[in-house]
C-alpha positions as CSV (number, residue, x, y, z in Angstrom):
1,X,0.0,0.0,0.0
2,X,1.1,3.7,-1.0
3,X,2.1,5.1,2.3
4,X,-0.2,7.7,3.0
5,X,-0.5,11.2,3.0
6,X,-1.4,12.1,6.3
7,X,-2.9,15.8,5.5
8,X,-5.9,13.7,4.0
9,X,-8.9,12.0,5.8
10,X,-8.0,7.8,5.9
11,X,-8.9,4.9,2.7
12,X,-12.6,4.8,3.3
13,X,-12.8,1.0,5.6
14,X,-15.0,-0.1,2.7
15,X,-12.4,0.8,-0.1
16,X,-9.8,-1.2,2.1
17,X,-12.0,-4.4,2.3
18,X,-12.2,-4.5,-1.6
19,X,-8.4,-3.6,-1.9
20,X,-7.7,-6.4,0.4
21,X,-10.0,-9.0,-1.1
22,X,-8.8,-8.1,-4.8
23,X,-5.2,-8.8,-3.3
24,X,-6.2,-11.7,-1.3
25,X,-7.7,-13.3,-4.5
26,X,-4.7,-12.8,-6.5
27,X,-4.5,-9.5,-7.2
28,X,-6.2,-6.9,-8.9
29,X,-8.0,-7.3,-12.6
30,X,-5.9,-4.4,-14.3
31,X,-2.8,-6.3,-13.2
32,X,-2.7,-9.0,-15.8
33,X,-0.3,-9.4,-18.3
34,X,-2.8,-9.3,-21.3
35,X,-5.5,-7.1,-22.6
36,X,-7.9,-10.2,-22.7
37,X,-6.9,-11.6,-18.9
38,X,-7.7,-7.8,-17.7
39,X,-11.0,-8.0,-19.9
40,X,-12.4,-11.4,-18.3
41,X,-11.2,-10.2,-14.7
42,X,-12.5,-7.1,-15.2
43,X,-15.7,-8.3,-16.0
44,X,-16.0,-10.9,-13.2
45,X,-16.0,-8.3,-10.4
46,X,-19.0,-6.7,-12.4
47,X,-21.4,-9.7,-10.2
48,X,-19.3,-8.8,-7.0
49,X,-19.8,-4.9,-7.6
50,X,-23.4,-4.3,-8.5
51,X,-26.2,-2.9,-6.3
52,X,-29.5,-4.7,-6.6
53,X,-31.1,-2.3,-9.3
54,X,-34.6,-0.8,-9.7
55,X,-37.6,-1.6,-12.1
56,X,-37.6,0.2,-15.5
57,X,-40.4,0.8,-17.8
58,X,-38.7,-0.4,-20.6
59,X,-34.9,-1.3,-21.4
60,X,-34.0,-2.2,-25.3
61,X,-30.6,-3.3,-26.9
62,X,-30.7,-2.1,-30.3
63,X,-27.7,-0.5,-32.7
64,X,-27.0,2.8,-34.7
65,X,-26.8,1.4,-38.0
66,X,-23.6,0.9,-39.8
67,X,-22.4,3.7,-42.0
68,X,-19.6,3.5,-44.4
69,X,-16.8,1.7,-43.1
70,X,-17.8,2.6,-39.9
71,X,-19.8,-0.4,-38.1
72,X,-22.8,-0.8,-36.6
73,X,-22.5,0.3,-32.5
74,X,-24.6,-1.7,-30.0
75,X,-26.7,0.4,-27.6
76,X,-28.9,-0.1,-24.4
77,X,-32.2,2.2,-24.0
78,X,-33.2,2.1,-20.7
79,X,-36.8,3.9,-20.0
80,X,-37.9,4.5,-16.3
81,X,-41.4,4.6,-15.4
82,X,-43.2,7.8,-15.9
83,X,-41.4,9.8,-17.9
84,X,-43.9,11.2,-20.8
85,X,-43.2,11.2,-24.1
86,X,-40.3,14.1,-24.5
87,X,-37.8,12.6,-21.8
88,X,-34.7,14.3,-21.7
89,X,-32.1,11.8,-22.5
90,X,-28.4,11.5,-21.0
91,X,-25.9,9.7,-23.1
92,X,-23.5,7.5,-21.1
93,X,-19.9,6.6,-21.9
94,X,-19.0,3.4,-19.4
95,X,-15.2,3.5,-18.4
96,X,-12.7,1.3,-18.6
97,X,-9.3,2.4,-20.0
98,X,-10.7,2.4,-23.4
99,X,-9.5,-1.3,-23.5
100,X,-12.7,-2.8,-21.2
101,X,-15.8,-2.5,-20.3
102,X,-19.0,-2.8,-22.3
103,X,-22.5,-2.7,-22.0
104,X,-23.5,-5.3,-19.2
105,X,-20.1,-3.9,-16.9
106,X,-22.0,-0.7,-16.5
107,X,-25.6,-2.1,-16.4
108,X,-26.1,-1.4,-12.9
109,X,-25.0,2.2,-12.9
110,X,-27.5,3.3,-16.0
111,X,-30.1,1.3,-14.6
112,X,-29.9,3.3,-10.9
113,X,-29.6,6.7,-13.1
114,X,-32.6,6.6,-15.1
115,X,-34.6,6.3,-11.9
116,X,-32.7,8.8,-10.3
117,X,-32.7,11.1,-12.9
118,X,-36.1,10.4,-14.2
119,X,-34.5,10.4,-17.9
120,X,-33.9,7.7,-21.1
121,X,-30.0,6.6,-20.5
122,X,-28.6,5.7,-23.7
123,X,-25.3,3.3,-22.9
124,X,-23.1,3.4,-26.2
125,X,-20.7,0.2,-26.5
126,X,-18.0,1.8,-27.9
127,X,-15.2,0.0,-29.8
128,X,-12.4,-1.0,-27.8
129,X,-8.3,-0.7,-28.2
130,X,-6.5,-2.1,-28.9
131,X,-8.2,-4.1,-31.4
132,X,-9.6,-0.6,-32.4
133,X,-7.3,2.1,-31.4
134,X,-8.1,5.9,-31.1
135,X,-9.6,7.7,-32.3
136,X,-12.5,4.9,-32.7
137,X,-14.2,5.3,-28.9
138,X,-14.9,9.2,-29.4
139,X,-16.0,8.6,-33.2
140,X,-18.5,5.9,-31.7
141,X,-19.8,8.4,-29.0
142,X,-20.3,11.1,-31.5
143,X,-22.2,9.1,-34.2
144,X,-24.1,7.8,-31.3
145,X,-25.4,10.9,-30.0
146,X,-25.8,12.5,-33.1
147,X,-28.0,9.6,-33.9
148,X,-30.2,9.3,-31.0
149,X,-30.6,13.2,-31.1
150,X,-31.7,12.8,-35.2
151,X,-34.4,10.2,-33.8
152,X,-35.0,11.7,-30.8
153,X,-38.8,11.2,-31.3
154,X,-38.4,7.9,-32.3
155,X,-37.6,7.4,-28.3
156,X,-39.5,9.7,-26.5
157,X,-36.5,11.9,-26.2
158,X,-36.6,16.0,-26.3
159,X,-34.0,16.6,-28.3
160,X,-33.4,20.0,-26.8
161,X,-32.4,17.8,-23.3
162,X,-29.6,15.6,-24.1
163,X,-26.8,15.4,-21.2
164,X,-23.3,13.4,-22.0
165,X,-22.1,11.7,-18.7
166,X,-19.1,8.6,-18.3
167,X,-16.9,7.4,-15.8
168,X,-13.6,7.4,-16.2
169,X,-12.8,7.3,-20.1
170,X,-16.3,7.5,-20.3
171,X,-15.8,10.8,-19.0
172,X,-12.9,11.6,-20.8
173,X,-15.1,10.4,-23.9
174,X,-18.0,13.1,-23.0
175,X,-15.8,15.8,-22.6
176,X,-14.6,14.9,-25.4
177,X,-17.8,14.7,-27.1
178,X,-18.9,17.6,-26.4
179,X,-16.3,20.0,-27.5
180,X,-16.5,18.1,-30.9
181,X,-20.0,18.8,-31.4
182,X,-19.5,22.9,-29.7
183,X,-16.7,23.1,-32.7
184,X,-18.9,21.4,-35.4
185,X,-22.0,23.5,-34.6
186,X,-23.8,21.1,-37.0
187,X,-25.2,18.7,-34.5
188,X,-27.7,18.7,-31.2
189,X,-26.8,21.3,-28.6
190,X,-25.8,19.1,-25.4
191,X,-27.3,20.9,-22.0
192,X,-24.6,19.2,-19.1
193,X,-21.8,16.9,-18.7
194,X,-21.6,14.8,-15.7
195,X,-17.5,13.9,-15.9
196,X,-16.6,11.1,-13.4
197,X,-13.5,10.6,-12.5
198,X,-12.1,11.5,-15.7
199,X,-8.7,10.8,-17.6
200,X,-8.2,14.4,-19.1
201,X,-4.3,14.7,-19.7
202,X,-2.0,11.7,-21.3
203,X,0.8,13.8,-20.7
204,X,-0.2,14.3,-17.2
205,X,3.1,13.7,-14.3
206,X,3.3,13.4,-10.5
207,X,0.8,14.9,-7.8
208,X,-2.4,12.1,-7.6
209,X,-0.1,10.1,-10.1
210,X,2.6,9.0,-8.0
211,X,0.9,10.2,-4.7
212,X,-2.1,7.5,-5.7
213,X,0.3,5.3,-8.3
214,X,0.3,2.1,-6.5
215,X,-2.0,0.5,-3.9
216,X,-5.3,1.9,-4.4
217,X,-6.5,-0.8,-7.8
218,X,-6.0,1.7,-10.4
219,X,-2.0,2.1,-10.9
220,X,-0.1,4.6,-13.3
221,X,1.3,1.4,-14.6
222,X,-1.9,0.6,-15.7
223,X,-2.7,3.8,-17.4
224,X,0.7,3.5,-18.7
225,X,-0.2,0.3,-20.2
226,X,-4.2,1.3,-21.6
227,X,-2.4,4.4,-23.1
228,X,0.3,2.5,-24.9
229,X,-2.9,0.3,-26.3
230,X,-5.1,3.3,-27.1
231,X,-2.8,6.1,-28.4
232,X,-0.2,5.3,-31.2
233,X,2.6,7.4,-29.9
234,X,3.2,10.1,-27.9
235,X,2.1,12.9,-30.2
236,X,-1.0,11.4,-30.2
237,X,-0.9,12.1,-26.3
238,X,-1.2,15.5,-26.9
239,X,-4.6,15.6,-29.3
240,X,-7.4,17.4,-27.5
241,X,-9.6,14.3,-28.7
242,X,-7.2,12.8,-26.7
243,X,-6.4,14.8,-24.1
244,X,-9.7,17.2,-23.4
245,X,-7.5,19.3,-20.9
246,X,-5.3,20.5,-23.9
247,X,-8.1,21.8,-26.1
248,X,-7.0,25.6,-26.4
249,X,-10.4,26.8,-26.4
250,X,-13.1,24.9,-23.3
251,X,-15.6,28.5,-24.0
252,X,-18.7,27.6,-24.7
253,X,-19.2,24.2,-23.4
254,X,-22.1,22.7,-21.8
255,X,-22.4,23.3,-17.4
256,X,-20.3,20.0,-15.9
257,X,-20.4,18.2,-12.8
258,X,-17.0,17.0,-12.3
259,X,-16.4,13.9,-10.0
260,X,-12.7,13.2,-8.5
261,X,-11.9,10.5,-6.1
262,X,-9.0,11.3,-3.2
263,X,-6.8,8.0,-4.1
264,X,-7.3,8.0,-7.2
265,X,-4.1,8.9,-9.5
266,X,-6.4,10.9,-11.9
267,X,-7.3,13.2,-9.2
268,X,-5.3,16.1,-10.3
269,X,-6.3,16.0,-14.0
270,X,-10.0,16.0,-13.0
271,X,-9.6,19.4,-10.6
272,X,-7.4,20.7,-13.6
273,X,-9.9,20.3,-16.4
274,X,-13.0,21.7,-14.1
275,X,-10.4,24.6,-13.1
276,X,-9.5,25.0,-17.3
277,X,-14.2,24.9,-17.4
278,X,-14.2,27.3,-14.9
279,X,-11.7,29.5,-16.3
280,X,-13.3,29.6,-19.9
281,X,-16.6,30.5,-18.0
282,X,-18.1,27.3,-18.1
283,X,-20.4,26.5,-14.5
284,X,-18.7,23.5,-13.2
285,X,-19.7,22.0,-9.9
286,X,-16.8,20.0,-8.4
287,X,-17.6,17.1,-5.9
288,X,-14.3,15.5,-4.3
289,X,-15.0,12.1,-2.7
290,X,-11.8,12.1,-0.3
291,X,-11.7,8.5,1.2
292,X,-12.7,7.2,-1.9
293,X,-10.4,5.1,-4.9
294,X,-10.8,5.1,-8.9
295,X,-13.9,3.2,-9.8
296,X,-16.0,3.4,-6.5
297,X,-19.3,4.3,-8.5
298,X,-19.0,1.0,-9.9
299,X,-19.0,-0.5,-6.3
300,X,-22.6,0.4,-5.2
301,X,-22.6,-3.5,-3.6
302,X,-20.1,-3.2,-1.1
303,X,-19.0,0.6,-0.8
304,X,-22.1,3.1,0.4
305,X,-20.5,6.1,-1.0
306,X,-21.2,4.7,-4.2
307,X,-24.7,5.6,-4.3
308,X,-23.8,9.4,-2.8
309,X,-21.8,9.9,-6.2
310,X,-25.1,8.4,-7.9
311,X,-27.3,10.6,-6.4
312,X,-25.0,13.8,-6.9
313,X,-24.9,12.9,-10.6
314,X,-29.2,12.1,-10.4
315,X,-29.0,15.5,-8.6
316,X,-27.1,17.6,-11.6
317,X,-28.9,15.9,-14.1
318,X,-32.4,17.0,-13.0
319,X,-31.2,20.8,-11.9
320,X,-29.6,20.8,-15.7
321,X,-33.1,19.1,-17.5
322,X,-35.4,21.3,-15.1
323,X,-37.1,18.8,-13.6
């Protein structure tokens, strides 16, 4: 274990039980030698992490259709009770490292934030590095939105009430998302951006990442590792598509909720791309969760602070659709 800062409140006890059960079980899923080994262990604590989830209306898999060479990407439309027939809609962008995660890893989360948020979720299973590198996940995201947004009727949507949210590269991918469609000005007009935990800088060194490098699940190794399978080399590190906290110009965007974990080693990135928001005149709400590590949100099972960060998203997303 990292030794710890002592200026900082302790490892919540509930973080340390699943540090210490990862490690007493072998060791933690990112830790594997190959891409596949991290996806498989990955997606076995997905049965260990999940809350017991609430009754939807409605929940559909369907696809945006292929276009071009581009493929077809799978999507899960989850409808809580109640809603009407112009929901807003929030777009979500599961993390992962850009190398895992899919559609069924994040279930748990969508399902518990169309109830809270009384909205459609819309969970976009982006291609995955390395089989598909960058920039293949934020192309994904965009042609999803813009297609639920085209058929926004087709839903129940409002078009006019579309949020972008993700955890982790899922929240690097909505930032990322919505500065692409600010700078197109061709496409729908996103109201928020719920940002957890996100990875905003590649180029990013020391502070949360060595302070929180090792110990706490989530290593810089690791992003070390996802990077080298996402980005082609390191002047790709410093593409805004990339790297949302290098964009020169963040005027303009939608208001943000930014999420940022105390042991986690994207801490510092996270407060530096809500203090680059802020800066351009963007409202961002921060909300720092100081005992907590990387990934807690996923962990609504067996760490309560889990469903605090669901309910400050739910929270956000209602004060931003107005309802």
């Amino acid at each position: 274990m990292s030794e710890q800062n002592h200026s900082r409140p302790p490892l919540d006890p509930q973080c340390q039980a699943v540090l210490d059960a990862a490690a007493a079980g072998g060791g933690f899923a990112f830790e594997k030698p190959d891409h596949r080994a991290i996806r498989a262990g990955y997606a076995a604590t997905t049965a260990t992490f999940a809350p017991p989830t609430p009754d939807l209306a409605r929940v559909q898999d369907l696809s945006v259709p292929a276009s071009g060479d581009d493929p077809a990407i799978p999507i899960r439309v989850y409808h809580p009770a109640g809603v009407g027939e112009a929901a807003p809609a929030v777009m979500f962008f599961h993390g992962g490292g850009w190398v895992l995660g899919d559609i069924e890893s994040h279930d748990a989360i969508c399902r518990i934030l169309a109830v809270r948020s009384d909205a459609i979720v819309v969970s976009v299973d982006y291609r995955l590095a390395p089989e598909n590198p960058f920039p293949g996940a934020p192309n994904d995201c965009e042609r999803a939105t813009r297609f639920i947004a085209a058929h926004a009727a087709d839903f129940g949507i409002d078009a006019n009430r579309i949020a972008l949210a993700g955890d982790s590269a899922g929240g690097n991918l909505a930032a990322v998302v919505a500065r692409r469609l600010r700078d197109a000005g061709d496409g729908p007009s996103i109201v928020f951006q719920a940002l957890t935990y996100p990875a905003t800088n590649f180029a990013a060194e020391g502070g949360s990442l060595v302070e929180n490098g090792t110990g706490y699940m989530l290593t810089k190794a690791t992003m070390d590792q996802f990077r080298g399978m996402y980005l082609a080399n390191e002047a790709a590190w410093q593409n805004p598509d990339a790297s949302p906290l290098l964009a020169e110009d963040l005027a303009g965007l939608p208001p943000a909720l930014v999420q940022v974990a105390g042991y986690d080693p994207l801490r510092d990135e996270g407060l530096a791309y809500a203090d680059r928001l802020r800066e351009a005149g963007v409202a961002t709400q921060v909300i720092a969760y100081p005992t907590m590590i990387h990934g807690f949100l996923r962990m609504g099972r067996l760490v309560n602070m889990a469903q605090v960060g669901m309910d400050d998203i739910a929270t956000a997303l209602r004060r931003a659709f107005g309802t």
